[in-house]
N, C-alpha and C positions, 0 to 999 in steps of 0.2 A: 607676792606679785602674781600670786595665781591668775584670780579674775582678771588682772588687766593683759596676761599672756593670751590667756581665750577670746578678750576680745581684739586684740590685737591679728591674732590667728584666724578669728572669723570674719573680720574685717578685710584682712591681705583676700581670702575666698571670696567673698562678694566683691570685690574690686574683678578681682579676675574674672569671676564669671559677666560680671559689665562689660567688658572689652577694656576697662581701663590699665590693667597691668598685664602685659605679656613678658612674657619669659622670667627673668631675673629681675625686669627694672622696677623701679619704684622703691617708698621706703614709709614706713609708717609707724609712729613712736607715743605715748601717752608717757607726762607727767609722772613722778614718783614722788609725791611730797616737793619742796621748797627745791630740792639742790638735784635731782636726778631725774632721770628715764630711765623707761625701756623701750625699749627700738630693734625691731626687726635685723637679723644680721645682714653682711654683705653677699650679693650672688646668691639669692636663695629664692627660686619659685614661689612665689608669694598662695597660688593655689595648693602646692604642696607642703604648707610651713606647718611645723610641729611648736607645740608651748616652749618645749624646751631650747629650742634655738634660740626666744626672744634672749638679747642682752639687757645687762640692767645696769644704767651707767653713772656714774654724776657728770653733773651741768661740767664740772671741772677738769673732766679727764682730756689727758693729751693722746697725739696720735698715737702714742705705741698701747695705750692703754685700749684706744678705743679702734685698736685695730680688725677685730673682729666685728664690731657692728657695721652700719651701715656706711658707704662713702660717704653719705648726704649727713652724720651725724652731727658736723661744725653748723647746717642750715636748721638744721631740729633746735640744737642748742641756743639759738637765736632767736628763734621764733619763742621759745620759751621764756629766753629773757627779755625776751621785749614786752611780753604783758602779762602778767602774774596770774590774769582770769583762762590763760590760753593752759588746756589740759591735755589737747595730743594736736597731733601735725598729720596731715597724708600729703604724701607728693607721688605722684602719677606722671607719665608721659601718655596722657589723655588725648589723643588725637585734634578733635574739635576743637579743643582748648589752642593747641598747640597751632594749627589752621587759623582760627583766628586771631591770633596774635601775630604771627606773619604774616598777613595781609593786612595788618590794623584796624581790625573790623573790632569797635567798642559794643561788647555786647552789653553792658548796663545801662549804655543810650539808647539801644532798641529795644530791649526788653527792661525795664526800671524797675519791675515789681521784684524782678530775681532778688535786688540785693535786698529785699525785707525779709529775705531767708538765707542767703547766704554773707552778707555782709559786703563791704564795696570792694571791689577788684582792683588793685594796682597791676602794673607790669613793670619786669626789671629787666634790664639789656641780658644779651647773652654772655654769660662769664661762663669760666671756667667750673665744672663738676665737682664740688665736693672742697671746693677753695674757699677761702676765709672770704674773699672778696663777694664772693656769691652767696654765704651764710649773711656775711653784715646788709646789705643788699634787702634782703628778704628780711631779716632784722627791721629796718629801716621800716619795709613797706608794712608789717602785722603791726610796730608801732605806732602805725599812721594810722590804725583802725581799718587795714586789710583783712576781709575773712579769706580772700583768693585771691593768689600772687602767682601771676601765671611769669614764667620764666620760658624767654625767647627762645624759641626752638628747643624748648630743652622740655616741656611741661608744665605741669601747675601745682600747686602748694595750696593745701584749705588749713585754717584752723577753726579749734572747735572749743569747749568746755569738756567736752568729752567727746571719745573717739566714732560716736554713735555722729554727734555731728559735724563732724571732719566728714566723716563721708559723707552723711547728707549734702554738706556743700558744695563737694565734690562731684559725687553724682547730677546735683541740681544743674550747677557751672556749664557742666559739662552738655546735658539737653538742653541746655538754653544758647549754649555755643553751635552745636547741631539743627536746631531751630532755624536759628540765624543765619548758617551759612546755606539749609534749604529755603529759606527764602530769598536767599540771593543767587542760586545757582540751580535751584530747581534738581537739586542732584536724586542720584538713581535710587533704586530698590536700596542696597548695602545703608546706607545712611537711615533711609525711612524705617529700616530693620533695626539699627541702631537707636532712633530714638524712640521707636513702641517698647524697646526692652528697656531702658530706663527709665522708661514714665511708668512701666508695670512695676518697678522695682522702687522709684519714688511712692505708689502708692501700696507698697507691699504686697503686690501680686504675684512677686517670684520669689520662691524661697531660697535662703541661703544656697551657698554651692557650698 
């Protein structure tokens, strides 16, 4: 599980340094073969996360098993079983993402070209954190052919073939959600700072954190 703990590890680090994971939240998992993961624990800095924190779990374990990892791990587990090509999960509470969805602003109607890279965007109502209701949910939506499932008030969900394009999709989502709400509200400096550093980091001009 080496390599996928490092990319895991360096993945949770460029999140954070984007702005997209502050403090503890988020949660981010890669495939293990047919029947498992590994996934990020619960309550853990995601810019300060060590390899060996990552858990390694199966698709099948129950809560006392899988108490250690992530709350979100019943939504990982879903998104896994709903399409056999999907290789990791990122969930973020992504600002922009989240903005736009509480006001119901359709970003793949204003910008269309996003989802030829990130795949098409569902949204699912606001449920409860870490509830089976809100795994099947998001279930539901990657088996519909969601690459990004933004989750009301709560964040968004990318998936990838690998964890490399989990974020990409997520980062992408995420300046095109930023985009969008600046052309709608003309908003200030903090935003237009926000999306120079993701479009440097979409074109690889900021190194890992």
């Amino acid at each position: 599980m080496t390599g996928l703990a490092k990319g895991l590890v360096a993945a949770g680090r460029d999140l954070h340094a984007a702005g997209l994971l502050a403090g503890v939240s988020g949660n981010l998992s890669a495939r293990l073969g047919d029947d498992a993961l590994a996934i990020t624990p619960t309550a853990t800095h995601k810019g300060h996360l060590d390899e060996v924190q990552i858990v390694e779990l199966p698709l099948a374990a129950g809560p006392e098993a899988a108490a250690g990892a992530s709350s979100e791990f019943p939504l990982h587990r879903e998104a896994y079983r709903a399409r056999p090509e999907v290789g990791a999960v990122v969930h973020t509470h992504a600002p922009a993402l989240i903005a736009a969805a509480m006001r119901g602003i359709d970003v793949p109607a204003l910008l269309p070209e996003v989802t030829l890279a990130t795949g098409d965007f569902a949204t699912v109502p606001l449920l409860e954190s870490g509830s089976d209701e809100l795994a099947a949910a998001v279930g539901a939506a990657v088996a519909g052919g969601a690459g990004v499932v933004l989750l009301r008030q709560h964040g968004a969900v990318t998936v990838g073939r690998d964890i490399a394009e989990a974020v990409h999709r997520m980062e992408l989502a995420e300046l095109a959600a930023y985009a969008v709400l600046l052309a709608e509200d003309g908003s200030g400096a903090v935003e237009r700072e926000r999306v120079t550093v993701l479009a440097k980091r979409l074109s690889g001009a900021v190194s890992p954190g």
